[in-house]
C-alpha positions in Angstrom: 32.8 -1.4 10.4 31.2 1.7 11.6 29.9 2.6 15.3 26.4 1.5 16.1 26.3 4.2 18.0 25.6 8.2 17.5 29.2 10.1 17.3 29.9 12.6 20.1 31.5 14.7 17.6 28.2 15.9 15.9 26.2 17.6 18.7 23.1 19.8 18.3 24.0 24.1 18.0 21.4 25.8 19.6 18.3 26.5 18.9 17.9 28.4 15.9 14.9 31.8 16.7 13.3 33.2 13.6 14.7 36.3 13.3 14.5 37.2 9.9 12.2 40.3 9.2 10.5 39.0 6.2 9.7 35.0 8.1 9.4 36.1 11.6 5.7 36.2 11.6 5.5 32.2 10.1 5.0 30.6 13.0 3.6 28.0 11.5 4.5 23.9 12.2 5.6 21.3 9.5 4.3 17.5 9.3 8.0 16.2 8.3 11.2 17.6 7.8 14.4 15.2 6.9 16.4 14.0 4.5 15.3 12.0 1.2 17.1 9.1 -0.3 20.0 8.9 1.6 22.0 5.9 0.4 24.1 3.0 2.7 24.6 -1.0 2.8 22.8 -2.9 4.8 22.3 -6.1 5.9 19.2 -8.7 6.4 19.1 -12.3 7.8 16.7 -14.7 6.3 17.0 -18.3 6.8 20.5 -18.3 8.6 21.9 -16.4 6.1 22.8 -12.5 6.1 22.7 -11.1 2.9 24.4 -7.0 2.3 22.5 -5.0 -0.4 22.5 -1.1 -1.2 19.5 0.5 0.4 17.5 4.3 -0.4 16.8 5.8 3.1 14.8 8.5 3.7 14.3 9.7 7.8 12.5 12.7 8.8 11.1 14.2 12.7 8.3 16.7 13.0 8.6 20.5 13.1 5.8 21.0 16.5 7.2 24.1 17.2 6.7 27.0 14.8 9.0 29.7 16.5 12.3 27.1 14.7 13.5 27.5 11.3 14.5 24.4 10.8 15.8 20.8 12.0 20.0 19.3 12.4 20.6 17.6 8.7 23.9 16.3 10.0 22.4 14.4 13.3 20.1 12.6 10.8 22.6 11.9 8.3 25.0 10.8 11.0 22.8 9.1 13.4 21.4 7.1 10.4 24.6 6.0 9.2 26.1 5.0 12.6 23.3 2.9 12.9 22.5 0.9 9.7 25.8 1.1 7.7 26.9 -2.5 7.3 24.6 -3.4 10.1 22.1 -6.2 10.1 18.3 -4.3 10.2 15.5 -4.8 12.3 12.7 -2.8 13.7 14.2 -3.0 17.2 17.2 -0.6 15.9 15.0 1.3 14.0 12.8 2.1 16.7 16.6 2.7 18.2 17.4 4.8 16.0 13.9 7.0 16.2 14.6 7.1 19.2 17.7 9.3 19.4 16.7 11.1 16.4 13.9 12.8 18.6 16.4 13.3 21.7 18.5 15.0 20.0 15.2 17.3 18.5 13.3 17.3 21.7 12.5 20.9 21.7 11.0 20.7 18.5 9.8 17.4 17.5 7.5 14.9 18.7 7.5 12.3 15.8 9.9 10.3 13.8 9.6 8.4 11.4 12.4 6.3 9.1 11.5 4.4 5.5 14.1 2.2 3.7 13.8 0.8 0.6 15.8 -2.1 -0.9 15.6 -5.3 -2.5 14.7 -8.9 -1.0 16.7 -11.6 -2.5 14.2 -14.8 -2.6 15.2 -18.2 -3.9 12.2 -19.8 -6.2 11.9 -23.2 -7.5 10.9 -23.0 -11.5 7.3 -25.2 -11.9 8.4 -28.1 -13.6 12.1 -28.5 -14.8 12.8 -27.9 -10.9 15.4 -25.7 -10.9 15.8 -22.7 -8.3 15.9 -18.9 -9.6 17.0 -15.9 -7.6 14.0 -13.4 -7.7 14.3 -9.5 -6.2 11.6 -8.2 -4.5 11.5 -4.6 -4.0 10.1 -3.7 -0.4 9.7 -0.9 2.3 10.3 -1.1 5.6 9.3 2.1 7.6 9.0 2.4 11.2 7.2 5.7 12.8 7.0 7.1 16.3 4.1 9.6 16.8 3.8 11.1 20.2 5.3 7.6 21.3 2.6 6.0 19.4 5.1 3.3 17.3 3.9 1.4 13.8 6.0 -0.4 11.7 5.0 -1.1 7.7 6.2 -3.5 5.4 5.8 -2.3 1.6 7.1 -4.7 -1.3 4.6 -5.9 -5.3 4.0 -9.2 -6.4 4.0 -9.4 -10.4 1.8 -11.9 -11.7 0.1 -12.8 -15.3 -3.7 -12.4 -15.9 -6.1 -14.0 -18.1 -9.2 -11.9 -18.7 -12.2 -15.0 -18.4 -14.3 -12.7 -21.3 -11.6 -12.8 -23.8 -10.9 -16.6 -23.1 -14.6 -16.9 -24.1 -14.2 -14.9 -27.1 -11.1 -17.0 -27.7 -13.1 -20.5 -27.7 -15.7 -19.0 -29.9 -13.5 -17.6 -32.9 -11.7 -21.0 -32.7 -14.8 -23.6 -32.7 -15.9 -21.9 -36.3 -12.4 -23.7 -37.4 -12.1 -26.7 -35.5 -15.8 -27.3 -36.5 -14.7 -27.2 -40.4 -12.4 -30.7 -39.9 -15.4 -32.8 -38.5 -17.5 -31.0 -41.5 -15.3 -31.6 -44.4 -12.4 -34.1 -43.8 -12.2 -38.2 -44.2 -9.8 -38.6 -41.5 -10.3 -35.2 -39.1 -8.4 -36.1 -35.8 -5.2 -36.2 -38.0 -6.0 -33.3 -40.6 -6.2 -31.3 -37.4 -3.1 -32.1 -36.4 -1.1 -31.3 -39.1 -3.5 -28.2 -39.1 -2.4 -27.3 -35.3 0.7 -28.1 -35.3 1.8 -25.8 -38.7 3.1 -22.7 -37.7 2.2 -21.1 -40.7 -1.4 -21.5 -39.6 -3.0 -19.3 -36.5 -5.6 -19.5 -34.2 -7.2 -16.9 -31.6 -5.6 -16.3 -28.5 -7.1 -14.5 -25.3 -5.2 -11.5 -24.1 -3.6 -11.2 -21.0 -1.7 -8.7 -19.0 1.3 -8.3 -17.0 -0.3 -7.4 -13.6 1.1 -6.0 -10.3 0.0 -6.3 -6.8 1.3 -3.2 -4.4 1.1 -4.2 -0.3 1.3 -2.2 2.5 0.9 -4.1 5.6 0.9 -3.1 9.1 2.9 -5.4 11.4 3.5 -5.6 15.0 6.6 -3.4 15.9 7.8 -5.8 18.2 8.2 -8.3 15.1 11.7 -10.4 15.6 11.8 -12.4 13.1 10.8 -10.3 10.3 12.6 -10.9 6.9 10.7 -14.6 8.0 7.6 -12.9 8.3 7.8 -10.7 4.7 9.1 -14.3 3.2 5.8 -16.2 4.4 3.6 -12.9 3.0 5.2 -12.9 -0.5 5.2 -16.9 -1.2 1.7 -17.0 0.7 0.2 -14.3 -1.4 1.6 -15.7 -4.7 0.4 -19.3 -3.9 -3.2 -17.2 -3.9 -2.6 -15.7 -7.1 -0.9 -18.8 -8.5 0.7 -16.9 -11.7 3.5 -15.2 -10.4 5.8 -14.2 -12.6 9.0 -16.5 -12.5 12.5 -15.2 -13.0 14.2 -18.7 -14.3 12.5 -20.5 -16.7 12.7 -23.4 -19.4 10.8 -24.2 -22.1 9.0 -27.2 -20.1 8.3 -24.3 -17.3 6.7 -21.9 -19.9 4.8 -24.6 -20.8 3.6 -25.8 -17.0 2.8 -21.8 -17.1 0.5 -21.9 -19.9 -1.5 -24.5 -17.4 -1.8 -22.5 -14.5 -3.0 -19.5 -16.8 -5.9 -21.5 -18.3 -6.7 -22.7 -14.6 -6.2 -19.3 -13.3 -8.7 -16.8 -15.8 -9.0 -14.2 -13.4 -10.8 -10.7 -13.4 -8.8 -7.9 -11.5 -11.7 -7.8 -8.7 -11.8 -11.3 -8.3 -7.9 -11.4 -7.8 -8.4 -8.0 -5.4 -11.0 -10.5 -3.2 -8.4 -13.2 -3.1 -5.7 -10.9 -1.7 -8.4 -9.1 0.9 -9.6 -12.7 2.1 -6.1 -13.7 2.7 -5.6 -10.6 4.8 -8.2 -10.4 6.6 -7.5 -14.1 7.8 -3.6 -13.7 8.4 -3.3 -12.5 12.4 -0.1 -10.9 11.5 -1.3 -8.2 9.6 -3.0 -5.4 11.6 -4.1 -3.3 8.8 -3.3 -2.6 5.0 -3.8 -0.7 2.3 -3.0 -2.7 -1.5 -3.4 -1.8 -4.6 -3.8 -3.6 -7.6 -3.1 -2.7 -11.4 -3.8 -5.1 -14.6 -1.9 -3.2 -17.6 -4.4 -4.0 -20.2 -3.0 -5.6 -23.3 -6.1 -4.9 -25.5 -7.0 -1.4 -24.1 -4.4 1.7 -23.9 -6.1 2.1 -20.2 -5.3 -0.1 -17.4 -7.6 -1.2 -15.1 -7.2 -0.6 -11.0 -8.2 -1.7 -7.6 -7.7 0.2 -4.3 -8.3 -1.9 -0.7 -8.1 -1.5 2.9 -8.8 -3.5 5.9 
């Protein structure tokens, strides 16, 4: 396993003066500066179990003072690695980590911040064969320290299927012309329906829909211990709103308990943004947010699109 802590080995060279003829009037400062994508296990508990995945980590500090060319890639990179390599995350050793990032940039930087992106591993039950599926969430964690000023964000997108109300409307009309015919014209019209519906050679209209994503930033407290507990309550909380989640295991009797919940669940994309805002602005663990919701339209080569904050 490798240290938790920074190696001695790697120490900072000294300060680096613009001296360069051609850059040595930039005196100029620089939001971030840091590496992108830097890639290590890690480790997250959830439930009493710790589960190891590959994680993309990207960690930067600020550039506050112009007269410096530049930052130390090789604390970052090895500071970072020391830390989270095999280890179990949290925000405590992120906000650890930050920590000695900025020591070891003190007389340039003021803020840190650190983002990692990985998947969440979440067992689901299927709706009615009652069965459990392994789903992966993609989320962000990111932790920032601005003139001591700490935040920590959680990032991750719930999938879910929509049901547009107007086309389910336009469905019912289109199909009462047809179902109206067998009470017309037939002797016996509950069973000449049924052969009728149940022919597969015969078709009926059929409301359009769209594979739909949900995309959550959520501010959290940065003290936040139990946190992979805290996402876990978010994601199944927010999908229980939505109700149409997409699932990753199903049967043929769970397609079929789906095709309930969409026709009990016709949904425009602002009523779904309200939803999600509502449960927000309710849940005291959130402190702010910013979401973002997309419906990829199935009739229309546009989508249609929802931005929020609270």
């Amino acid at each position: 396993m490798l240290k938790t802590q920074p190696s001695s080995k790697h120490k900072m060279p000294k300060p680096c003066k613009i001296i360069d003829k051609k850059t040595q009037d930039l005196i100029e400062t620089l939001d971030w500066v840091g590496i992108d994508s830097m890639k290590l296990p890690i480790r997250y508990q959830l439930n009493d179990l710790v589960n190891q995945t590959a994680a993309s980590i990207d960690v930067y500090v600020s550039l506050d003072q112009g007269e410096f060319r530049g930052i130390d890639m090789a604390e970052l990179f090895f500071n970072t690695q020391s830390a989270l390599a095999n280890q179990e995350l949290n925000f405590s050793k992120l906000d650890t980590l930050i920590s000695v990032i900025l020591k070891c940039h003190k007389d340039r930087s003021l803020s840190s911040k650190i983002k990692i992106d990985f998947d969440f591993f979440l067992e689901k039950p299927t709706l009615r064969s009652k069965e459990i599926g392994i789903q992966a969430y993609p989320i962000s964690l990111e932790f920032v320290n601005s003139n001591n000023q700490k935040k920590a964000y959680v990032y991750f997108e719930i999938i879910y299927a929509s049901t547009c109300p107007c086309s389910e409307a336009a469905s019912r009309k289109e199909n009462l012309e047809i179902f109206s015919g067998f009470f017309e014209n037939s002797k016996n019209p509950k069973q000449d329906f049924e052969n009728w519906y149940f022919d597969s050679k015969n078709s009926f209209a059929h409301p359009h829909a769209q594979k739909s994503i949900a995309k959550f930033k959520l501010e959290i407290d940065a003290n936040t211990s139990d946190l992979f507990g805290l996402v876990n309550s978010f994601i199944v909380e927010l999908e229980d709103t939505i109700q149409t989640s997409v699932h990753g295991a199903v049967r043929q009797e769970d397609e079929a308990a789906f095709t309930s919940k969409m026709g009990d669940n016709l949904i425009f994309i602002e009523d779904a943004a309200k939803k999600f805002k509502d449960y927000i602005k309710n849940k005291s663990e959130i402190q702010s947010s910013c979401v973002e919701l997309i419906h990829n339209e199935s009739i229309h080569p546009h989508n249609a699109k929802v931005f929020f904050t609270t």
